[in-house]
PyMOL Python script that loads the backbone (N, CA, C, O; Angstrom):
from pymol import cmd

cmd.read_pdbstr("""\
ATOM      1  N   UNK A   1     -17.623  10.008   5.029  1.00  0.00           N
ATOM      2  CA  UNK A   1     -17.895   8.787   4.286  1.00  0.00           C
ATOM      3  C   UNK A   1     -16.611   8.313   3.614  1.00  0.00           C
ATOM      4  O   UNK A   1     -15.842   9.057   3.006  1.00  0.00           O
ATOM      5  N   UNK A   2     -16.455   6.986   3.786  1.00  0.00           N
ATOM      6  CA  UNK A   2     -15.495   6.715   3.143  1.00  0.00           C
ATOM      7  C   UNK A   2     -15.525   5.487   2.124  1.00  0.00           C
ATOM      8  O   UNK A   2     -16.409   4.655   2.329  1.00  0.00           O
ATOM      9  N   UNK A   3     -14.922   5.341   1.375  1.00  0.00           N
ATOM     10  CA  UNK A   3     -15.236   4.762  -0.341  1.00  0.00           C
ATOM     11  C   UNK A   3     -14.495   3.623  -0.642  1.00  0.00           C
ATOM     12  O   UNK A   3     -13.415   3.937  -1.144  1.00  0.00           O
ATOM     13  N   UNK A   4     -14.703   2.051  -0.495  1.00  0.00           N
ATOM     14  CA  UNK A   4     -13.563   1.275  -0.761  1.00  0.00           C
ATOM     15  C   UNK A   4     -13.863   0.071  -2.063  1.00  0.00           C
ATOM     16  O   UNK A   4     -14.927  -0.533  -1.933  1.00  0.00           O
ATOM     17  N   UNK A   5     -13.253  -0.197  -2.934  1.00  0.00           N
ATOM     18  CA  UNK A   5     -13.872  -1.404  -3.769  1.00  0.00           C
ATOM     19  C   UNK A   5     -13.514  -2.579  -3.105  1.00  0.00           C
ATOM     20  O   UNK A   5     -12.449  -2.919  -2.589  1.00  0.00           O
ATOM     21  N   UNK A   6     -15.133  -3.420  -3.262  1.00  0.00           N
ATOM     22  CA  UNK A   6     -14.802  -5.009  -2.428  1.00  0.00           C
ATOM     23  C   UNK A   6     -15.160  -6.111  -3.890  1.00  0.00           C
ATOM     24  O   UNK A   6     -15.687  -5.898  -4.982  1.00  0.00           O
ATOM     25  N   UNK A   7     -14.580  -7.311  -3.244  1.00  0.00           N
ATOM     26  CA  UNK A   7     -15.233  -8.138  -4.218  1.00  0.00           C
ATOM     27  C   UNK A   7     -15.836  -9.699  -3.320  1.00  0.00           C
ATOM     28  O   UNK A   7     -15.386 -10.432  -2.440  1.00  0.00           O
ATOM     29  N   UNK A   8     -16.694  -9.650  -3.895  1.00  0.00           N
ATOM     30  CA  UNK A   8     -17.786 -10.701  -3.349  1.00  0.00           C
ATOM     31  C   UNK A   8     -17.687 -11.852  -4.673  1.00  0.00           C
ATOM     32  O   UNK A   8     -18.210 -11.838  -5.787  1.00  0.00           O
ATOM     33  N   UNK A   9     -17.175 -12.402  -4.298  1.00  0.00           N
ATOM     34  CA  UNK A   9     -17.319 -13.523  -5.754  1.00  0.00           C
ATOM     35  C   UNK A   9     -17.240 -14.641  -5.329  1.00  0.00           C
ATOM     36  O   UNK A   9     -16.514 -15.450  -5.907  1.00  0.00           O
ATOM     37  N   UNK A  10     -17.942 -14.982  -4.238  1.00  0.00           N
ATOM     38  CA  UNK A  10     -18.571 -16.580  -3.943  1.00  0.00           C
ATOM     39  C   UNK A  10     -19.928 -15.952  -2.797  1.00  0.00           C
ATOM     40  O   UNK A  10     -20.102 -15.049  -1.979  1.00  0.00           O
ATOM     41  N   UNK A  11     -20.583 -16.981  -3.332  1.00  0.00           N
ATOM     42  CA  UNK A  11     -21.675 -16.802  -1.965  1.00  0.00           C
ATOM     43  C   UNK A  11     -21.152 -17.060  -0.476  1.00  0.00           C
ATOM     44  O   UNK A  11     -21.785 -16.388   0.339  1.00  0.00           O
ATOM     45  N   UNK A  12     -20.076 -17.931   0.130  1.00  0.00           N
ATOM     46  CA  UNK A  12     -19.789 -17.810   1.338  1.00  0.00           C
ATOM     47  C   UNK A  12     -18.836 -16.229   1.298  1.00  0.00           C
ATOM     48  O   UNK A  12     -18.578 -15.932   2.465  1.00  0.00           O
ATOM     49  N   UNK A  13     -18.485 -15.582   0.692  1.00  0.00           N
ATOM     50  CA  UNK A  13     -18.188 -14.605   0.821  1.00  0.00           C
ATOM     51  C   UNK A  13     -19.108 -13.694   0.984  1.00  0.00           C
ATOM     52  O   UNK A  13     -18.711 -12.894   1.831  1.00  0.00           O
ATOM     53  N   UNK A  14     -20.276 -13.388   0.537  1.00  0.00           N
ATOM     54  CA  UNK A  14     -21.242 -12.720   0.692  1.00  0.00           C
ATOM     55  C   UNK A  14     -21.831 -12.516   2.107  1.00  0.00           C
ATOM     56  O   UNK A  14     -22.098 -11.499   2.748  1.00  0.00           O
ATOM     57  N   UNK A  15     -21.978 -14.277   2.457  1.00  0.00           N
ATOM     58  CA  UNK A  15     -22.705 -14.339   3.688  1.00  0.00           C
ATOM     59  C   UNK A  15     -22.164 -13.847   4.960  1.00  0.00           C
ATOM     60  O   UNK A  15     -22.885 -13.534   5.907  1.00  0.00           O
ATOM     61  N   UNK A  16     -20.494 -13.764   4.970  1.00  0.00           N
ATOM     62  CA  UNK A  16     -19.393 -13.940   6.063  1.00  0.00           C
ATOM     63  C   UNK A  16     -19.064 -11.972   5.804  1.00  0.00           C
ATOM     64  O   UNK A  16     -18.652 -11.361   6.790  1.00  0.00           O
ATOM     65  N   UNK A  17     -19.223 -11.413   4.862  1.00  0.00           N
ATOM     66  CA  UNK A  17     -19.538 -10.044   4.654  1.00  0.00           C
ATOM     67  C   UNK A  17     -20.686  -9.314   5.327  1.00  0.00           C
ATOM     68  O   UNK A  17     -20.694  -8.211   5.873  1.00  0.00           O
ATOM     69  N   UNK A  18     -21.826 -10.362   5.121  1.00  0.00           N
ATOM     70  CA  UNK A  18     -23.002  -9.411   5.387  1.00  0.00           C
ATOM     71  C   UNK A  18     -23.475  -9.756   7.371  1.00  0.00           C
ATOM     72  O   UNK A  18     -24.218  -9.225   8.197  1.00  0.00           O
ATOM     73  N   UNK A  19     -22.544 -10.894   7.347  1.00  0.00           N
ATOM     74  CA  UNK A  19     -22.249 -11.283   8.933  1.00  0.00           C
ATOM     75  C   UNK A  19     -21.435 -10.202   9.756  1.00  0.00           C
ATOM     76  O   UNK A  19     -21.761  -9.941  10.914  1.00  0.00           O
ATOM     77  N   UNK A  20     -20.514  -9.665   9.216  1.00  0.00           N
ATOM     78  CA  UNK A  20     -19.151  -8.539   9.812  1.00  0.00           C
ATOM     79  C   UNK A  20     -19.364  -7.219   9.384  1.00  0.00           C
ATOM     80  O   UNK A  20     -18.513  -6.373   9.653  1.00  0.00           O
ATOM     81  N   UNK A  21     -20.495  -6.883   8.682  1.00  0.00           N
ATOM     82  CA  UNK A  21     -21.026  -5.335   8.751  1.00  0.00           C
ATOM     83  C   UNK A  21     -22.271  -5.469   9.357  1.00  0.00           C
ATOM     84  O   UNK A  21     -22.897  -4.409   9.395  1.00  0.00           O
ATOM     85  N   UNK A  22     -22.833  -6.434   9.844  1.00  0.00           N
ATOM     86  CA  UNK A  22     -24.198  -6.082  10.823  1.00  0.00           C
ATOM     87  C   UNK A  22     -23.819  -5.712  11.623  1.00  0.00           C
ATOM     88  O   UNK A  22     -24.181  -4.562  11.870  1.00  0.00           O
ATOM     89  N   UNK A  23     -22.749  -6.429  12.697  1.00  0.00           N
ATOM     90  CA  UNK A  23     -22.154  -5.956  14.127  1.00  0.00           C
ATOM     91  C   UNK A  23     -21.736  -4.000  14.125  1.00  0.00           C
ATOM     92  O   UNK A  23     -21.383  -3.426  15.155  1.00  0.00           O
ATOM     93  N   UNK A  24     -21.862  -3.404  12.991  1.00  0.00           N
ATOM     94  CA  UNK A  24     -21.496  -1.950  13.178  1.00  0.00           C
ATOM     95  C   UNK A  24     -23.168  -1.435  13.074  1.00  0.00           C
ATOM     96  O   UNK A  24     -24.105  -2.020  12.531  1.00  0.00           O
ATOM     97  N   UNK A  25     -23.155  -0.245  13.736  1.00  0.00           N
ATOM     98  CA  UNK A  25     -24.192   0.280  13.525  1.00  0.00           C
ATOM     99  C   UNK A  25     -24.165   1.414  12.853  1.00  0.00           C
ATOM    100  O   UNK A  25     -24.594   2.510  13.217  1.00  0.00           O
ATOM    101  N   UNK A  26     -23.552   1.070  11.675  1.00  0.00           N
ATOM    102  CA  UNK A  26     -23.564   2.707  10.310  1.00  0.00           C
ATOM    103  C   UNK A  26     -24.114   1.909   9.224  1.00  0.00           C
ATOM    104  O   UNK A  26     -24.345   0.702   9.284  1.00  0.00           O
ATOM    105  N   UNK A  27     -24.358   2.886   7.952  1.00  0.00           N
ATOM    106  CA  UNK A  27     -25.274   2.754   7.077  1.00  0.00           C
ATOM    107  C   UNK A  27     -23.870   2.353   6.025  1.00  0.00           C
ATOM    108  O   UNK A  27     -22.762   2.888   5.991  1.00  0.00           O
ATOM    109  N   UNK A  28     -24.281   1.495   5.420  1.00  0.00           N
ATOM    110  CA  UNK A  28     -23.218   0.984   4.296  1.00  0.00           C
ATOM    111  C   UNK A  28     -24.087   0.706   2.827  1.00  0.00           C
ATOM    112  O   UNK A  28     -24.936  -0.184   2.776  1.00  0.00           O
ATOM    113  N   UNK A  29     -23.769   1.574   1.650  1.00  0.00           N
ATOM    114  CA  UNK A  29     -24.137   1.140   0.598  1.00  0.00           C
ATOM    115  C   UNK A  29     -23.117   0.320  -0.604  1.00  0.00           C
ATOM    116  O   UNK A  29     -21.897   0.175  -0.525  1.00  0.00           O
ATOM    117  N   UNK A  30     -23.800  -0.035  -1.437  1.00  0.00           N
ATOM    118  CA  UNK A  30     -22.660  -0.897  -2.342  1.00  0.00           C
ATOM    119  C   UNK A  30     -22.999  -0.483  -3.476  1.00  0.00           C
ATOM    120  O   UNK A  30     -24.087  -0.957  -3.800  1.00  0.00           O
ATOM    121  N   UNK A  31     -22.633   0.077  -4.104  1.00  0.00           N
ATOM    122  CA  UNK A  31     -22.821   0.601  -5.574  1.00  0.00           C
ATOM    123  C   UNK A  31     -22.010   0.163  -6.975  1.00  0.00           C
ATOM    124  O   UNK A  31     -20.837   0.187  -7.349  1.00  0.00           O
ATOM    125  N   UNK A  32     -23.100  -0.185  -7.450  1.00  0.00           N
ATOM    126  CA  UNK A  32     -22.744  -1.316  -9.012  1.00  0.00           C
ATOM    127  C   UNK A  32     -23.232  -0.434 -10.256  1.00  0.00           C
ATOM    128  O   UNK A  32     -24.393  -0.649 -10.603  1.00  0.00           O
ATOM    129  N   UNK A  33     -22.338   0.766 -11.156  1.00  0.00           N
ATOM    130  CA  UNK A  33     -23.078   1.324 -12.078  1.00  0.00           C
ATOM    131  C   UNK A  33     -24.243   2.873 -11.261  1.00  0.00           C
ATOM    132  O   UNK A  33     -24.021   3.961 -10.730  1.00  0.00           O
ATOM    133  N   UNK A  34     -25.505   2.004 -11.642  1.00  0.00           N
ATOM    134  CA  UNK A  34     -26.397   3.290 -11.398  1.00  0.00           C
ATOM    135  C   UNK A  34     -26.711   2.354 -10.197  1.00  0.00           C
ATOM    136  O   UNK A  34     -26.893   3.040  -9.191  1.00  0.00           O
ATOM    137  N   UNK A  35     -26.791   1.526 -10.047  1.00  0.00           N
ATOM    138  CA  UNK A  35     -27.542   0.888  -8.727  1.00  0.00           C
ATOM    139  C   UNK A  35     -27.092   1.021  -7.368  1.00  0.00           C
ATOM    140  O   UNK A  35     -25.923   0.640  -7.313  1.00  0.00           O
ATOM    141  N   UNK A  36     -27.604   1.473  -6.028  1.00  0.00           N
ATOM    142  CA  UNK A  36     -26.844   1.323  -4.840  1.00  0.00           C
ATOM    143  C   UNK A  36     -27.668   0.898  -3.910  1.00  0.00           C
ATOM    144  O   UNK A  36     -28.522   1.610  -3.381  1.00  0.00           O
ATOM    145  N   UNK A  37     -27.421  -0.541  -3.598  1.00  0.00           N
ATOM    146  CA  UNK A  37     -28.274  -1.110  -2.676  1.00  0.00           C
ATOM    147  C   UNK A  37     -27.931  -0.823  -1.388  1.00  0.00           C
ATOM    148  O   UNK A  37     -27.099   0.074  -1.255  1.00  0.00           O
ATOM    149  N   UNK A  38     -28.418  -1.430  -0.251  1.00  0.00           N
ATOM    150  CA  UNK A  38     -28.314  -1.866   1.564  1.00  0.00           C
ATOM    151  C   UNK A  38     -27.240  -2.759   1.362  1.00  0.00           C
ATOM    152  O   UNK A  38     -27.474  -3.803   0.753  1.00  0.00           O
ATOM    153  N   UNK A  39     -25.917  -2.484   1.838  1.00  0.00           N
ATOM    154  CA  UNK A  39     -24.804  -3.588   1.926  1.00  0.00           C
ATOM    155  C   UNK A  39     -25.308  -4.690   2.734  1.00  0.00           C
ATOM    156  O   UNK A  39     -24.938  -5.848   2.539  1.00  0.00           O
ATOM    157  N   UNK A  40     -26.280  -4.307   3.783  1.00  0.00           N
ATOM    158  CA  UNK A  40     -26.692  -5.582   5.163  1.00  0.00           C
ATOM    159  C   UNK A  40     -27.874  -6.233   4.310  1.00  0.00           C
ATOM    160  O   UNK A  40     -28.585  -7.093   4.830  1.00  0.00           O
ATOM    161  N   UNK A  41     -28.081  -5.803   2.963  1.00  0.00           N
ATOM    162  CA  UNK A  41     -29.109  -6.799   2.311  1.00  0.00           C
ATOM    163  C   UNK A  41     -28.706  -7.625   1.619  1.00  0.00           C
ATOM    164  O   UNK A  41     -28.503  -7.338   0.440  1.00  0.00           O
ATOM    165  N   UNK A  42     -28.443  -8.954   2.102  1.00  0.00           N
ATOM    166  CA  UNK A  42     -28.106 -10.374   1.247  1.00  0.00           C
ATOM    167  C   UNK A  42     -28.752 -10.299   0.053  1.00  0.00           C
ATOM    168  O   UNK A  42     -28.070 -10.437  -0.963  1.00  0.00           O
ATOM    169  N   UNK A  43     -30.023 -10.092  -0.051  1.00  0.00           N
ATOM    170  CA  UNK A  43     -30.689 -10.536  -1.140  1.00  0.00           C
ATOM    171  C   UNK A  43     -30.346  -9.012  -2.392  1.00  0.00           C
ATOM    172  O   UNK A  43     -30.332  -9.047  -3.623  1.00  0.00           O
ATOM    173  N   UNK A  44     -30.118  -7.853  -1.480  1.00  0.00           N
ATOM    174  CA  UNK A  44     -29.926  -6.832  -2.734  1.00  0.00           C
ATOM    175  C   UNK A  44     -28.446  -7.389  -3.621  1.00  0.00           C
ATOM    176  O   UNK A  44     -28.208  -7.350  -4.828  1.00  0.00           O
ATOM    177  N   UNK A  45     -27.595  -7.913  -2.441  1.00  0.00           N
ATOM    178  CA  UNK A  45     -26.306  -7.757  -2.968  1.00  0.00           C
ATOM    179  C   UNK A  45     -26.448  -9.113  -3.940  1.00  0.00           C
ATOM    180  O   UNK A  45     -25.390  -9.414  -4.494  1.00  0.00           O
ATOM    181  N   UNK A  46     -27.281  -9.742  -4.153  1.00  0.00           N
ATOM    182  CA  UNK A  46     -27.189 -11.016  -5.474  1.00  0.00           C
ATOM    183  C   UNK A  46     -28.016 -10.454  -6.338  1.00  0.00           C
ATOM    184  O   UNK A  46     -28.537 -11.191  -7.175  1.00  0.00           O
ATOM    185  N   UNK A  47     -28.338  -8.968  -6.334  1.00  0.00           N
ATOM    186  CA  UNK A  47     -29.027  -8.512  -7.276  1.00  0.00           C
ATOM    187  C   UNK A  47     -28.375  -7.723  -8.259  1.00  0.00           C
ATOM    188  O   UNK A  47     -28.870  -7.214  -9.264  1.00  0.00           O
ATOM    189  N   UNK A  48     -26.782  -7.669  -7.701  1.00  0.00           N
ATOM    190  CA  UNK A  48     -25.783  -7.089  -8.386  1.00  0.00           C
ATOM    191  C   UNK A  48     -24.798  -8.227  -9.146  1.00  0.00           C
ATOM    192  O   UNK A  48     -24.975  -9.441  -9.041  1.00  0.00           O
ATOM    193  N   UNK A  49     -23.866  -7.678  -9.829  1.00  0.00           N
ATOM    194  CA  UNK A  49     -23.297  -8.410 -10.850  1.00  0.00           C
ATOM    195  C   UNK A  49     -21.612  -8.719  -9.804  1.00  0.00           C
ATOM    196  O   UNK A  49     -20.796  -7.872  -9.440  1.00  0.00           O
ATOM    197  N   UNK A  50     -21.602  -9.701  -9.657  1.00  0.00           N
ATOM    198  CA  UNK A  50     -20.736  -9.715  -8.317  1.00  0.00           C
ATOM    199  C   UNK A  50     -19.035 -10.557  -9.040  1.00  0.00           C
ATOM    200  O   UNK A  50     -17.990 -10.817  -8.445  1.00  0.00           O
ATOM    201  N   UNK A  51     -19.363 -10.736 -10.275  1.00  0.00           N
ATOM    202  CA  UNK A  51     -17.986 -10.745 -10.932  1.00  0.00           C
ATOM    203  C   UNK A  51     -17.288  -9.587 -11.463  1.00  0.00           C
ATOM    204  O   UNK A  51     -16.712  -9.419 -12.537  1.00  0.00           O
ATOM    205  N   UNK A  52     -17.475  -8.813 -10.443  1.00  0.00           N
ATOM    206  CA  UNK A  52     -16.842  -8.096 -10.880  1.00  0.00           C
ATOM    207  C   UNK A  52     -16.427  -6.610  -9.555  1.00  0.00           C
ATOM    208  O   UNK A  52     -17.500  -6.073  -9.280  1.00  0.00           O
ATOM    209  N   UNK A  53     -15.452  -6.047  -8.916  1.00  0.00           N
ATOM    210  CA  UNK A  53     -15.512  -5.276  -7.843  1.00  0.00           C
ATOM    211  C   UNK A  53     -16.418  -4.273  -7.770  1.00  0.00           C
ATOM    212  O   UNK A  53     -16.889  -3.762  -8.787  1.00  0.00           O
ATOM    213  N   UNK A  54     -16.856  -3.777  -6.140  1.00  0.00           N
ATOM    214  CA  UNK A  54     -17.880  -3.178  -6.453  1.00  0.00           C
ATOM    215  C   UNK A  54     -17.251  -2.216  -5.206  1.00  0.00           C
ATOM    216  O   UNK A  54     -16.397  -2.538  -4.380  1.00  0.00           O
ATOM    217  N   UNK A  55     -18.182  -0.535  -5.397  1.00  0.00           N
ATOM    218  CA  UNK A  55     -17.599   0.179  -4.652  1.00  0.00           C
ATOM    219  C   UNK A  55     -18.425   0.177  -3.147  1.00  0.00           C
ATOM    220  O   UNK A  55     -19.645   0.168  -3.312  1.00  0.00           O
ATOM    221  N   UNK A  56     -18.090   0.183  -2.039  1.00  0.00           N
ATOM    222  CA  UNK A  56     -18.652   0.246  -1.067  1.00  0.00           C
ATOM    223  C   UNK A  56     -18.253   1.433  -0.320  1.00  0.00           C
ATOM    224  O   UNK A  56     -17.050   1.692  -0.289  1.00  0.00           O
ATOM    225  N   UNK A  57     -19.394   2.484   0.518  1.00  0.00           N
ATOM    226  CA  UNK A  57     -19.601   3.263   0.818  1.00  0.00           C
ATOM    227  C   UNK A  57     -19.525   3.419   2.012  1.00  0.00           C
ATOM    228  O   UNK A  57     -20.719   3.660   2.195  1.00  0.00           O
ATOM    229  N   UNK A  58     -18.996   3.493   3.200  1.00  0.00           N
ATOM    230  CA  UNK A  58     -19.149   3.698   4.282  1.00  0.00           C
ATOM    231  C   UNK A  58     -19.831   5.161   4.856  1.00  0.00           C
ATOM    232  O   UNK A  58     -19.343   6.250   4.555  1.00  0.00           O
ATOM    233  N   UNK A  59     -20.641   5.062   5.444  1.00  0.00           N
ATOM    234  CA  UNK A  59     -21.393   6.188   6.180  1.00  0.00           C
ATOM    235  C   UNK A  59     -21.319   6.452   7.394  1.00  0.00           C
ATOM    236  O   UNK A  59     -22.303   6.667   8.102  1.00  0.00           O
ATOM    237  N   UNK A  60     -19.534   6.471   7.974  1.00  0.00           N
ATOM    238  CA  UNK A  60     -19.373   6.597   9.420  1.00  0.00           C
ATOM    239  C   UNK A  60     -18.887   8.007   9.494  1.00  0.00           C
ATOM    240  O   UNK A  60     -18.296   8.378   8.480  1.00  0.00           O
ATOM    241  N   UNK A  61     -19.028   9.117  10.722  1.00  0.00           N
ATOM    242  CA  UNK A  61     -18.414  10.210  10.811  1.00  0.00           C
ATOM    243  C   UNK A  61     -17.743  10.192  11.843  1.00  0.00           C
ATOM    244  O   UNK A  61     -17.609  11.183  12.561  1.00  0.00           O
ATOM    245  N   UNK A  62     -17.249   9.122  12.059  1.00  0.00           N
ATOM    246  CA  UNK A  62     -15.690   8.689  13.392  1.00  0.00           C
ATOM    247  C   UNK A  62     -14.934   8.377  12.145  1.00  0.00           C
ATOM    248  O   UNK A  62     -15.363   8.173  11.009  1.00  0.00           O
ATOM    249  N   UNK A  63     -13.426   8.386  12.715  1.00  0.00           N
ATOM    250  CA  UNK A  63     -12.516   7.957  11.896  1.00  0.00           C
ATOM    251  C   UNK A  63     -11.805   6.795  12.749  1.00  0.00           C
ATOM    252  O   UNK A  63     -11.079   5.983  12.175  1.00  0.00           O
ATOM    253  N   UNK A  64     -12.006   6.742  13.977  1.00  0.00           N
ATOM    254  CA  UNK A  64     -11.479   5.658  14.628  1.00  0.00           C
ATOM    255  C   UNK A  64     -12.479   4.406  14.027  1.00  0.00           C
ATOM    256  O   UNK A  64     -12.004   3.534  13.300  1.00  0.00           O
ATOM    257  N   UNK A  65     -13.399   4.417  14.278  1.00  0.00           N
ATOM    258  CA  UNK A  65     -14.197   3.727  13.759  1.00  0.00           C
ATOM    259  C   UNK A  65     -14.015   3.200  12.573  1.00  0.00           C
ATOM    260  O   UNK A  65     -13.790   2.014  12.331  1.00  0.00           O
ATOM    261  N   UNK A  66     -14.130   4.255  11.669  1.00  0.00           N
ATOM    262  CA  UNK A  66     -14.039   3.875  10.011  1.00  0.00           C
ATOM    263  C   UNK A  66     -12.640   3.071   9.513  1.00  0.00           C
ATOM    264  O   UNK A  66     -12.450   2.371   8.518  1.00  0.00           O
ATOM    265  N   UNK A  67     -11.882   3.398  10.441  1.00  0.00           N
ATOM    266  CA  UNK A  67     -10.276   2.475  10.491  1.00  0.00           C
ATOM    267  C   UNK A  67     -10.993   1.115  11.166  1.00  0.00           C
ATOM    268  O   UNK A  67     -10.577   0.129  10.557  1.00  0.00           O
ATOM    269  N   UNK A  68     -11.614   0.870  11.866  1.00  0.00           N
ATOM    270  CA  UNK A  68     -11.816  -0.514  12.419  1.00  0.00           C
ATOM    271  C   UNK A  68     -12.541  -1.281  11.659  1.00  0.00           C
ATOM    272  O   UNK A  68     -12.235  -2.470  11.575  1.00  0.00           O
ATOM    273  N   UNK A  69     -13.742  -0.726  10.887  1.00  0.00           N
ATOM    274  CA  UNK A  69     -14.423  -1.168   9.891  1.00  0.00           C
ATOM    275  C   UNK A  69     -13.641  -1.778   8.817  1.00  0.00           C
ATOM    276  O   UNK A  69     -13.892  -2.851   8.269  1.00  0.00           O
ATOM    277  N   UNK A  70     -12.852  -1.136   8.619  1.00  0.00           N
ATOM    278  CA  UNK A  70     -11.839  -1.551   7.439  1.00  0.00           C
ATOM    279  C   UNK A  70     -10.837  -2.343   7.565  1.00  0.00           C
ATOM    280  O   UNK A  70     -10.407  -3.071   6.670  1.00  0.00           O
ATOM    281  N   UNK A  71     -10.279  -2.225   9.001  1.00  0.00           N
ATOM    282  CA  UNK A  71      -9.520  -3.259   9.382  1.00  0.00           C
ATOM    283  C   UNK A  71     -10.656  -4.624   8.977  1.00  0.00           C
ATOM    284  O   UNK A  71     -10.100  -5.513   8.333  1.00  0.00           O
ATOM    285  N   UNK A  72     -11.985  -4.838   9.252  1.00  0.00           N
ATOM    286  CA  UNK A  72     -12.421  -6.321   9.432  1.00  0.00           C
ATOM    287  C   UNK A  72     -12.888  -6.613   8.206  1.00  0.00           C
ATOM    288  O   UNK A  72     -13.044  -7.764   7.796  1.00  0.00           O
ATOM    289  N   UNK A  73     -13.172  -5.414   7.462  1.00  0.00           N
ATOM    290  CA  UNK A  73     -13.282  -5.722   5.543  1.00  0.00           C
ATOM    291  C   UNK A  73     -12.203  -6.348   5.047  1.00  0.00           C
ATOM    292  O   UNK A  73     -12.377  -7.166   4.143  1.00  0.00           O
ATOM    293  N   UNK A  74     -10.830  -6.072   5.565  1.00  0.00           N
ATOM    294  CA  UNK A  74      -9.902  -6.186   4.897  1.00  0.00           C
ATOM    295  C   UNK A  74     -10.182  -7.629   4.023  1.00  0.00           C
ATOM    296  O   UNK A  74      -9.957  -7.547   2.816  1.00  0.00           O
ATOM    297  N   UNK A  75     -10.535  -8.608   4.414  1.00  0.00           N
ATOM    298  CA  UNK A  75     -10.482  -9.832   3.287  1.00  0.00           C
ATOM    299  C   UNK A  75     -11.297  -9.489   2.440  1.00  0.00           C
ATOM    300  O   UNK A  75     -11.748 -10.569   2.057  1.00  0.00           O
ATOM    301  N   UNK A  76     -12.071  -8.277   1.576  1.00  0.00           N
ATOM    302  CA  UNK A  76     -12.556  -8.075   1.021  1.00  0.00           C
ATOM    303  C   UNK A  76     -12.563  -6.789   0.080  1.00  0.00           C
ATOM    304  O   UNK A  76     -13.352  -6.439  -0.798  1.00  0.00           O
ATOM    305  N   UNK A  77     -11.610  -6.316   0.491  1.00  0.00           N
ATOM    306  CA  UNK A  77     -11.407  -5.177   0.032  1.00  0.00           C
ATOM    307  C   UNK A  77      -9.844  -5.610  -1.541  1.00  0.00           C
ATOM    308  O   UNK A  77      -8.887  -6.329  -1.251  1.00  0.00           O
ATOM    309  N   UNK A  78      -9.994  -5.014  -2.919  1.00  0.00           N
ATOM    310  CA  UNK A  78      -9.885  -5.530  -3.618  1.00  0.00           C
ATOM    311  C   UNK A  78      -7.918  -4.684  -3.351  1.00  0.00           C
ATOM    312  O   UNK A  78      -7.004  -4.992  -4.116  1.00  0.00           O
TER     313      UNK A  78
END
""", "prot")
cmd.dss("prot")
cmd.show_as("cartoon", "prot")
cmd.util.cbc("prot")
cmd.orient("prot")
């Protein structure tokens, strides 16, 4: 698993996020405090406080992979 802070601080950012982690098929959480929602849930992630960076979780056990993932986060990663 690997651990990166993103920041979401417009709704077309949200949407164009939750567009470029569907295409993977690993489990991604986003964790705000005590809370850790479904990163592929639009509606969890406006349930978080999004002024502010948040940590995201990757749940891949490739590392080639987990480098590619991150390559396409990159506009989001803080």
């Amino acid at each position: 698993m690997k651990t990166v802070q993103i920041s979401l601080n417009s709704i077309d950012k949200v949407k164009s996020f939750v567009n470029d982690i569907t295409k993977f098929d690993v489990d991604f959480d986003l964790v705000s405090g005590r809370y850790v929602i479904d990163a592929k849930s639009i509606m969890g992630i406006f349930s978080l406080d999004l002024s502010k960076p948040i940590d995201l979780n990757i749940h891949s056990e490739n590392d080639s992979e987990a480098n590619t993932i991150l390559s396409v986060l990159a506009p989001y990663i803080v």
